[in-house]
N, C-alpha and C positions, 0 to 999 in steps of 0.2 A: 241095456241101453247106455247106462252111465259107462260101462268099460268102454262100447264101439266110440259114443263120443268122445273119451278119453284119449283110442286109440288114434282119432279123425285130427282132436287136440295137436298130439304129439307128433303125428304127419304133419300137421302145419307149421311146427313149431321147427320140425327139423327141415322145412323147405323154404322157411323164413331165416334159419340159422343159412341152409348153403346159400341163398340168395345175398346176404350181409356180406359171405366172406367174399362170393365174387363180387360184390360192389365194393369193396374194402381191394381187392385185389388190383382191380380197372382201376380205382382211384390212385395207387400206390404206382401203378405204371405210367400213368398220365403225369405222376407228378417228376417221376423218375426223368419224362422228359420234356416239361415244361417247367418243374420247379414252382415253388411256391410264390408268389405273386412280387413279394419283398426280399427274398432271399437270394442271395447272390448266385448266379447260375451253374447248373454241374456241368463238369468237363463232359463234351458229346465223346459218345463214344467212335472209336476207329470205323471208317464204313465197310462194310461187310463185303462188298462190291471191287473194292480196289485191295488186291495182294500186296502184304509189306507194304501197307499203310504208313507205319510208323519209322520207315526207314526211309518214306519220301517225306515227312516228315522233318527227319534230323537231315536230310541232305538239303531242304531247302531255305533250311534255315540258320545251315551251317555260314561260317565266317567264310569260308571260300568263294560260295554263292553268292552270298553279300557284297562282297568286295567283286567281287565278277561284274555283277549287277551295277555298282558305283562306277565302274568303269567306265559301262556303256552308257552311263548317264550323262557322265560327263565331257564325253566326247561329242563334238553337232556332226548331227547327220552329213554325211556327205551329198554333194549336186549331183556326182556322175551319176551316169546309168549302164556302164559299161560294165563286167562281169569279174575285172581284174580289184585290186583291192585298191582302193585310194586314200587311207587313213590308217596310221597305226597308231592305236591306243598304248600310248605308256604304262606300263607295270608301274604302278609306283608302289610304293611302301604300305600309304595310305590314303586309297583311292578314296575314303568316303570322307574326307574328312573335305569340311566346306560343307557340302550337299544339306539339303534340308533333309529334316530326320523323318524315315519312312520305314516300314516293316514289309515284311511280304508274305500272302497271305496263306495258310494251310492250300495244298493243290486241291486242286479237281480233275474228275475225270474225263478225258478227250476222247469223245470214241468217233470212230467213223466205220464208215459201208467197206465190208467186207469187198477184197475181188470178185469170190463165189459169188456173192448174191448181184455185184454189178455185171457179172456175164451172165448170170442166168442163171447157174449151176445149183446156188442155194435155195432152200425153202424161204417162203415169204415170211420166215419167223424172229423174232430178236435175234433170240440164242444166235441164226447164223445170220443173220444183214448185219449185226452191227458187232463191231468188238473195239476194247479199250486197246490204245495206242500208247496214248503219253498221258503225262497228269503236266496242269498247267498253274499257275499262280500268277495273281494280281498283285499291286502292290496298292498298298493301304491308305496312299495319296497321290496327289502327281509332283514331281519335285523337278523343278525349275520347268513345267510348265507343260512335262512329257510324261506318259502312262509307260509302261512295259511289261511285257510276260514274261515267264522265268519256265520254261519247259523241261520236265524231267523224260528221262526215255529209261525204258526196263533193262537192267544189267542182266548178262546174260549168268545163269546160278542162281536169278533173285536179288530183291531190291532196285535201287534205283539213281538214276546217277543224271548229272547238269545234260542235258544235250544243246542248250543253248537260250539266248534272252532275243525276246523279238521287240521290235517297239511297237504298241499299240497294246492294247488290254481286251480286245474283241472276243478272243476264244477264250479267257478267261470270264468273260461276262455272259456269255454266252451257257457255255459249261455249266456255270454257275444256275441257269435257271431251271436244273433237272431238281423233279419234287418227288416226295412220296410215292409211287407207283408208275411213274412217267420218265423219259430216257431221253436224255439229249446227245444229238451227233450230228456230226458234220459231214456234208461232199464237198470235199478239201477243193476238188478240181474249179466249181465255182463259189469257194467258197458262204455257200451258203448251210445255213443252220436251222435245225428241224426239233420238233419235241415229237415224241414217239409216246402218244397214248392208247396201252393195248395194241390193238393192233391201223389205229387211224395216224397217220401222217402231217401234222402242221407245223408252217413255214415260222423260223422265228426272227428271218430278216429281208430283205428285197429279193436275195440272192437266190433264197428261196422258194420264194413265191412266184419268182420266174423260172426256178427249177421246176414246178411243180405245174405249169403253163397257168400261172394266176389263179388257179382252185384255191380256196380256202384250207381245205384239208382232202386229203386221200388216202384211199388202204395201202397199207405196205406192201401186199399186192401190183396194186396200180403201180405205184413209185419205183418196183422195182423192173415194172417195163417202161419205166421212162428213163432211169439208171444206164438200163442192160441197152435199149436205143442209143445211147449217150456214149457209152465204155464199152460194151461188150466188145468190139472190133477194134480197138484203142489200146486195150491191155499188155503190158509186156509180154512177148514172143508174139504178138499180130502182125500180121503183113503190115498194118499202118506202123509198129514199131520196127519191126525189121529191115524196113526197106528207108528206114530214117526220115519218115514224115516228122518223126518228133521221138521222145524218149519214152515214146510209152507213157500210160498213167496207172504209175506208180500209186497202189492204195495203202501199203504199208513201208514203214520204213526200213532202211535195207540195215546192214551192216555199213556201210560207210554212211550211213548217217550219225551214225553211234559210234564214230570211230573217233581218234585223237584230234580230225580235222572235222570239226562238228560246226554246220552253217544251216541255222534256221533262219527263213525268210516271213516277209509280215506281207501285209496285202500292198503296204506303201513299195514292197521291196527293201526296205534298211533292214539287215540284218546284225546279229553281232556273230562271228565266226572266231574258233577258238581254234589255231593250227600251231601243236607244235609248240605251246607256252606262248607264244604271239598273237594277241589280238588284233583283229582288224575289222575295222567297219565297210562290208561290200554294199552294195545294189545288184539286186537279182536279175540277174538277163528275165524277161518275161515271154514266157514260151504259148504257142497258140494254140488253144482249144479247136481249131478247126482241125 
């Protein structure tokens, strides 16, 4: 009897031992990323999500960006709303100097609804409704009284490169509220903005909630027959595109988005466009969802 207790002993002793280490282990991972209470915070790691992390990284925080960025700060908006350019921003030497001091913030991820899944053709699943487009950035204050985005687009080979600064900070805030297990994206076309948990659908601004006919939330299922109602017949090469009702909707960016004449537009329509080594401040013709 005294052996078998012995042996019942040292069974417990060794499932008290691996229970310590895996509580020593969970603790040592927990701290890895929240850090000790008082201690100065660790560097987060690269997100696993977004390729050549660290190469959108060093391009948005490079001096070029920066000064890019200064540019369009310090030029005012223009009034027109016509399509041609009405404003040329000066090169200068050193566009930032004046300006109240601001940083701009690590990107985030842009994703939006794939074509497949807005005509129908994709599974009701992440992997195909939704995919990363651009990485976008906030800036760290408003300086002289205006927010802006700094949007990168993927170089083709890898990495990632300006495709242009929008005024307004929306898709950057927006982006911004994807968490632990949960996926934010946009339908660029109204632009409204969605969180994707699992597999249920909820609205995360008006635009939304009227994309979504005011439900609360819905399966990604549902949503993607109110999408495919929306787009499916709208798509580039549709009879609605081909016969020049409008230019098609566009769900990803082309190559002349990402070309040397790069014009990201905002929801105001102020863009900043970079053609050519000349900047210029346009207003977006606003084209009709009908």
């Amino acid at each position: 009897m005294r052996d078998t207790g012995s042996t019942m002993s040292s069974k417990r002793a060794a499932r008290s031992s691996r229970l310590l280490i895996v509580i020593a282990a969970s603790a040592s991972a927990l701290l890895s990323v929240v850090g000790p209470a008082h201690a100065a915070p660790a560097k987060d790691p690269l997100p696993a999500d977004i390729p050549d992390y660290q190469a959108a990284l060093d391009a948005v925080h490079s001096a070029d960006v920066r000064d890019t960025v200064c540019r369009f700060l310090r030029t005012p908006m223009p009034a027109g709303d016509g399509g041609e350019p009405v404003q040329t921003i000066p090169d200068t030497a050193e566009p930032c100097q004046g300006l109240p001091e601001f940083t701009i913030k690590d990107p985030v991820a842009r994703n939006e609804i794939t074509p497949e899944f807005a005509a129908g053709t994709a599974q009701p699943l992440p992997t195909d409704a939704i995919k990363l487009t651009q990485l976008v950035s906030s800036l760290s204050t408003t300086v002289n009284g205006r927010t802006a985005t700094v949007m990168l687009a993927p170089t083709q080979g890898g990495g990632w490169h300006l495709a242009g600064v929008r005024d307004g900070d929306s898709d950057a805030v927006y982006a911004s509220k994807a968490t632990l297990g949960t996926l934010v994206f946009t339908e660029p076309q109204i632009r409204g903005w969605y969180q994707l948990k699992l597999s249920t659908v909820e609205p995360l601004n008006d635009q939304a909630r009227l994309g979504l006919d005011g439900q609360a939330s819905v399966s990604l299922s549902d949503y993607q027959k109110l999408v495919k109602a929306r787009y499916a017949d709208k798509l580039p090469g549709s009879e609605y595109d081909t016969k020049g009702y409008s230019s098609g909707y566009s769900l990803r960016p082309t190559e002349k988005d990402t070309s040397s004449a790069l014009l990201v537009a905002s929801g105001s329509g102020t863009a900043l466009a970079l053609a050519g080594g000349a900047t210029v401040i346009r207003r977006r013709r606003r084209t009709s969802s009908n």
